[in-house]
C-alpha positions as protocol buffer text, in pm:
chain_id: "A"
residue {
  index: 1
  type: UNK
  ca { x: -2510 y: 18128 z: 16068 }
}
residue {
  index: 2
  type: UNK
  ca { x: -2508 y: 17792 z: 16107 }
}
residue {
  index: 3
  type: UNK
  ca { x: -2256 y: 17581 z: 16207 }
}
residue {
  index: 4
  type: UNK
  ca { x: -2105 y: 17277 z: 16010 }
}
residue {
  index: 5
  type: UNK
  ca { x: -2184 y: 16882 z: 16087 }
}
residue {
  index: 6
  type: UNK
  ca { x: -1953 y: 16685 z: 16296 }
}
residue {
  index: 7
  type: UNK
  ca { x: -1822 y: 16406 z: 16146 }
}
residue {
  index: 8
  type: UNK
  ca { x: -2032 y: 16236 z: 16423 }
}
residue {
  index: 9
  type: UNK
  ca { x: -2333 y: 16395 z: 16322 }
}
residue {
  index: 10
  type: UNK
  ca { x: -2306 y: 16339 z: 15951 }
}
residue {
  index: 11
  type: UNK
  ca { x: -2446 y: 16041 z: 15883 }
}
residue {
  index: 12
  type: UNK
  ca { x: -2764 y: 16102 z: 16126 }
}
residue {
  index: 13
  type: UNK
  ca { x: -2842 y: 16383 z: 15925 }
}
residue {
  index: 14
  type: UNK
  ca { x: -2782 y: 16263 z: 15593 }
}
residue {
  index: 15
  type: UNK
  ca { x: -3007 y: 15985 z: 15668 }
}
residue {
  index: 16
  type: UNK
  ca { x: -3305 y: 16234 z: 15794 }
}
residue {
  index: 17
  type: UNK
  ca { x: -3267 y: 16390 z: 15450 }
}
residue {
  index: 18
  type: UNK
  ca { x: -3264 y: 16034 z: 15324 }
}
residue {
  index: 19
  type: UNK
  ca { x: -3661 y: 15981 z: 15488 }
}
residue {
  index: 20
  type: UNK
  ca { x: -3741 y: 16376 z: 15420 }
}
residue {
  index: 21
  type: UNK
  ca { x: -3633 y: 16248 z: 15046 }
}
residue {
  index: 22
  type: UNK
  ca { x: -3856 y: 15936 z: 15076 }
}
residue {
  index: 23
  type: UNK
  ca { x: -4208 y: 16131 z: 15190 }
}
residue {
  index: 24
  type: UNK
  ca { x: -4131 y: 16151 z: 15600 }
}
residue {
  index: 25
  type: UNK
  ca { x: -4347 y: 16413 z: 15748 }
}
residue {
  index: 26
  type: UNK
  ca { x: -4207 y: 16543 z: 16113 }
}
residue {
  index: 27
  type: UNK
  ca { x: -4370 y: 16686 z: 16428 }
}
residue {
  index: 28
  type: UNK
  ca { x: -4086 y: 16810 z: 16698 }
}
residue {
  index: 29
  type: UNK
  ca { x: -4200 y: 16759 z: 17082 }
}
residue {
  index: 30
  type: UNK
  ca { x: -4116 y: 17080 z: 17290 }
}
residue {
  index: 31
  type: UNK
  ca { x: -4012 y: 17050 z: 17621 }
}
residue {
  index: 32
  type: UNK
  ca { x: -4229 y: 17263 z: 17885 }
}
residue {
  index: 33
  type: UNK
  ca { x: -4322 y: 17537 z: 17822 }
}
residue {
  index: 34
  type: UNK
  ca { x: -4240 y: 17568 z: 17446 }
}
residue {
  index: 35
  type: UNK
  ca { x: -3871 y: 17499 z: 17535 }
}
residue {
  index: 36
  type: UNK
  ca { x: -3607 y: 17295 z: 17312 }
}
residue {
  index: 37
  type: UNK
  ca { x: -3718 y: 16998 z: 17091 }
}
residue {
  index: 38
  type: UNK
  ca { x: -3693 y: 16751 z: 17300 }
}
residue {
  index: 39
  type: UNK
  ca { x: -3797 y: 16481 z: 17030 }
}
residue {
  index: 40
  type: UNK
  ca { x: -3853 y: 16463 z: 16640 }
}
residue {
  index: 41
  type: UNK
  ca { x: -4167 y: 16227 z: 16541 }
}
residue {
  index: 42
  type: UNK
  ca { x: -4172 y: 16133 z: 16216 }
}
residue {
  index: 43
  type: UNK
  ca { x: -4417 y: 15922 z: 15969 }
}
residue {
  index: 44
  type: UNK
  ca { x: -4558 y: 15867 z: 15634 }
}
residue {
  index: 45
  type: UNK
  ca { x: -4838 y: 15619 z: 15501 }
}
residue {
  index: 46
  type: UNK
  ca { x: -4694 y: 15396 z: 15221 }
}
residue {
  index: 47
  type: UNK
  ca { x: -4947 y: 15331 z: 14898 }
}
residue {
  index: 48
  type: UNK
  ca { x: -4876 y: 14938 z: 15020 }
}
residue {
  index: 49
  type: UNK
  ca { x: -5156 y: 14989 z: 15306 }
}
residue {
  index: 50
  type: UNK
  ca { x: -4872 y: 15064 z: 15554 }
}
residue {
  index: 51
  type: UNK
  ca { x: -4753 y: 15326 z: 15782 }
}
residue {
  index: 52
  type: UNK
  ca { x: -4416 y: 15358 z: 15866 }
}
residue {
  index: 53
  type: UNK
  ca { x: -4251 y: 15588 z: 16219 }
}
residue {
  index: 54
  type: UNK
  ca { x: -3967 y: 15689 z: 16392 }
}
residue {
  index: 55
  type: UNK
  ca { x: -3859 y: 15895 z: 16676 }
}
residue {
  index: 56
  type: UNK
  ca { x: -3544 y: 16072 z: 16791 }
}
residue {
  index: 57
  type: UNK
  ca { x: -3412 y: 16146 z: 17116 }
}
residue {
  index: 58
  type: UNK
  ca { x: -3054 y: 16218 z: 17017 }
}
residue {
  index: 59
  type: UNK
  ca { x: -2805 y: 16055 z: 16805 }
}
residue {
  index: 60
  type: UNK
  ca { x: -2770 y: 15733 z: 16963 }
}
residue {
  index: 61
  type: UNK
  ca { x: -3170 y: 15700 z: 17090 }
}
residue {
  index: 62
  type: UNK
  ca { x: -3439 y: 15590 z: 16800 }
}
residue {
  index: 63
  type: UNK
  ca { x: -3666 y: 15374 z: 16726 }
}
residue {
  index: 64
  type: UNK
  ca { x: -3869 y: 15307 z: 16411 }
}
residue {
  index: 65
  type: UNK
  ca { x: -4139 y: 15090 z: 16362 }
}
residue {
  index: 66
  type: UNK
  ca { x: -4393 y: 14999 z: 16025 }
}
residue {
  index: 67
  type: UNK
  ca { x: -4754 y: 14937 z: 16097 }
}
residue {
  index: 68
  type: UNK
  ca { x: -5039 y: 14810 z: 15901 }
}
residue {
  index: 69
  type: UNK
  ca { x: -5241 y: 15096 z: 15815 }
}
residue {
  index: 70
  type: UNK
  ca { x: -5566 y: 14972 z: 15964 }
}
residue {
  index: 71
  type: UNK
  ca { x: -5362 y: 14906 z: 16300 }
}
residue {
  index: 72
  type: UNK
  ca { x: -5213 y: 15258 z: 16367 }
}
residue {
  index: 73
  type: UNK
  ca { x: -5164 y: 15405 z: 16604 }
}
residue {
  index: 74
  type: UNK
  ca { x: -5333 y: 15206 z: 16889 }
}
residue {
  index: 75
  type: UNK
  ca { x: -5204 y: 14815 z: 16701 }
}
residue {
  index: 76
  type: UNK
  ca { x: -4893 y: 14651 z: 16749 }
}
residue {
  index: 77
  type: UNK
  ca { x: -4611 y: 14663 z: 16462 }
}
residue {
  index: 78
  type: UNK
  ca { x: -4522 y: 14436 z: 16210 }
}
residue {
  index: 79
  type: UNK
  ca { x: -4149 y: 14538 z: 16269 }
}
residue {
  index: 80
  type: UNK
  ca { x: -3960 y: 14749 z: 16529 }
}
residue {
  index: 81
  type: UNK
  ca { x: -3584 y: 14819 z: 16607 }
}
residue {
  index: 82
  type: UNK
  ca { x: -3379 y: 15081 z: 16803 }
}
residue {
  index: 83
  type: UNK
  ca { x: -3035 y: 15220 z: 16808 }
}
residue {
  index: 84
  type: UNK
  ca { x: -2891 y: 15513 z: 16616 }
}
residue {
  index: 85
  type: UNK
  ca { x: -3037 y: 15775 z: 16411 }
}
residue {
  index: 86
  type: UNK
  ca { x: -2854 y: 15688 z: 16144 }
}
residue {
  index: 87
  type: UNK
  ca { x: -2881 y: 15254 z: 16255 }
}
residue {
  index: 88
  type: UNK
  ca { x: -3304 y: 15262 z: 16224 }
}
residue {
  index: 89
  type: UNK
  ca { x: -3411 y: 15544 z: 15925 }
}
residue {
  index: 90
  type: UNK
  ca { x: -3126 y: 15315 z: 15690 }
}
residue {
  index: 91
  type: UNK
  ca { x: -3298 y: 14957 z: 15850 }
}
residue {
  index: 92
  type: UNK
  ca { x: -3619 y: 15117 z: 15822 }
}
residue {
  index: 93
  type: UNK
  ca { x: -3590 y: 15252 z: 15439 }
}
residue {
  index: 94
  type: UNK
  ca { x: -3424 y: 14910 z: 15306 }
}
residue {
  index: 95
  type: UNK
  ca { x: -3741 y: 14696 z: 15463 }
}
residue {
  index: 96
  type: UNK
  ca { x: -3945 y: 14594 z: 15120 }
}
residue {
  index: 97
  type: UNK
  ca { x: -4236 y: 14746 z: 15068 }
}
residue {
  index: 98
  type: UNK
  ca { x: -4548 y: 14638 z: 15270 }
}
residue {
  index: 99
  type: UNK
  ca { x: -4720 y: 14343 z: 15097 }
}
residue {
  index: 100
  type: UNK
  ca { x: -4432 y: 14234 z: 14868 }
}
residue {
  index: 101
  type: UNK
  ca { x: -4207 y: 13891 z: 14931 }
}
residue {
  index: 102
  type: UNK
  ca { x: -3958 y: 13947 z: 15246 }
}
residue {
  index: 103
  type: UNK
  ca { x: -4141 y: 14217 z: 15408 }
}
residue {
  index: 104
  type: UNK
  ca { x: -4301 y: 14205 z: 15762 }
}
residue {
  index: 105
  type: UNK
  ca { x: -4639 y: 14053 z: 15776 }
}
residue {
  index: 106
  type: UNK
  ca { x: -4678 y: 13919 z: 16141 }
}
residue {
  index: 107
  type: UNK
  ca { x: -4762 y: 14191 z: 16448 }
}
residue {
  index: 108
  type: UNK
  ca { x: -4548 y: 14188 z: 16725 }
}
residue {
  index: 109
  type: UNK
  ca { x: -4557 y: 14343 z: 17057 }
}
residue {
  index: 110
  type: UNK
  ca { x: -4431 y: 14649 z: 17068 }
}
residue {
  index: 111
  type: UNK
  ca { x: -4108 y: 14772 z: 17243 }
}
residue {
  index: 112
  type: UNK
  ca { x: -4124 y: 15035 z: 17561 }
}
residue {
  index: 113
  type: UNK
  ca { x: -3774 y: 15097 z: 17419 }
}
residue {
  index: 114
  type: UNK
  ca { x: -3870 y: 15471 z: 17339 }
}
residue {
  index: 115
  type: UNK
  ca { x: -4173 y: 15649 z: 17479 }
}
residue {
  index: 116
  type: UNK
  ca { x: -4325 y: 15966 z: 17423 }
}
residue {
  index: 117
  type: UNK
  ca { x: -4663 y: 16042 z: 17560 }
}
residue {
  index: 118
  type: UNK
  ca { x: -4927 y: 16072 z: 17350 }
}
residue {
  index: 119
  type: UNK
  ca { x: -4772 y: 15793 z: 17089 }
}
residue {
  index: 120
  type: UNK
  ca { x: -4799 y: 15491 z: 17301 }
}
């Protein structure tokens, strides 16, 4: 049986579903051995020519980040930020689309904020 959602964890979840809902596709990182997740990847390639991340740590440790197509995974992004579960998949879902007025078009350097191996 599973156990209800904090009122803490709420709004972390609800905005996984949120990306899940919007064409996220996940990969969890075990710990050694095969042991507890110790970090939830997550991307999806927009039909815009971009490709759009995030990883989770915990509640309070993310960062997402969008990406020209032709960049990933090795380029820098066109936008990063950190913070919250909840904080970056909401900042991350209300960028505009790749290619449109207001959106991200200049790379940046990206952030050692978050690393995983084998992503960066």
């Amino acid at each position: 049986m599973t156990r209800p959602l904090t009122s803490e964890e709420a709004p972390h979840i609800a905005a996984i579903e949120r990306s899940m809902d919007a064409g996220f596709t996940f990969l969890n990182f075990r710990g050694p051995n095969g042991g507890a997740v110790e970090a939830i990847y997550a991307e999806r390639w927009t039909p815009q020519g971009a490709v759009e991340t995030y990883v989770l740590r915990g509640m309070t440790e993310a960062i997402a980040a969008r990406f020209r197509a032709e960049d990933y995974p090795e380029g820098d992004p066109l936008w990063e930020t950190s913070g919250t579960v909840a904080d970056v998949i909401t900042a991350l879902l209300d960028l505009p689309p790749h290619g449109t007025p207001g959106a991200p078009v200049v790379a940046r350097r990206a952030s050692s904020a978050l690393w995983l191996p084998g992503l960066r």
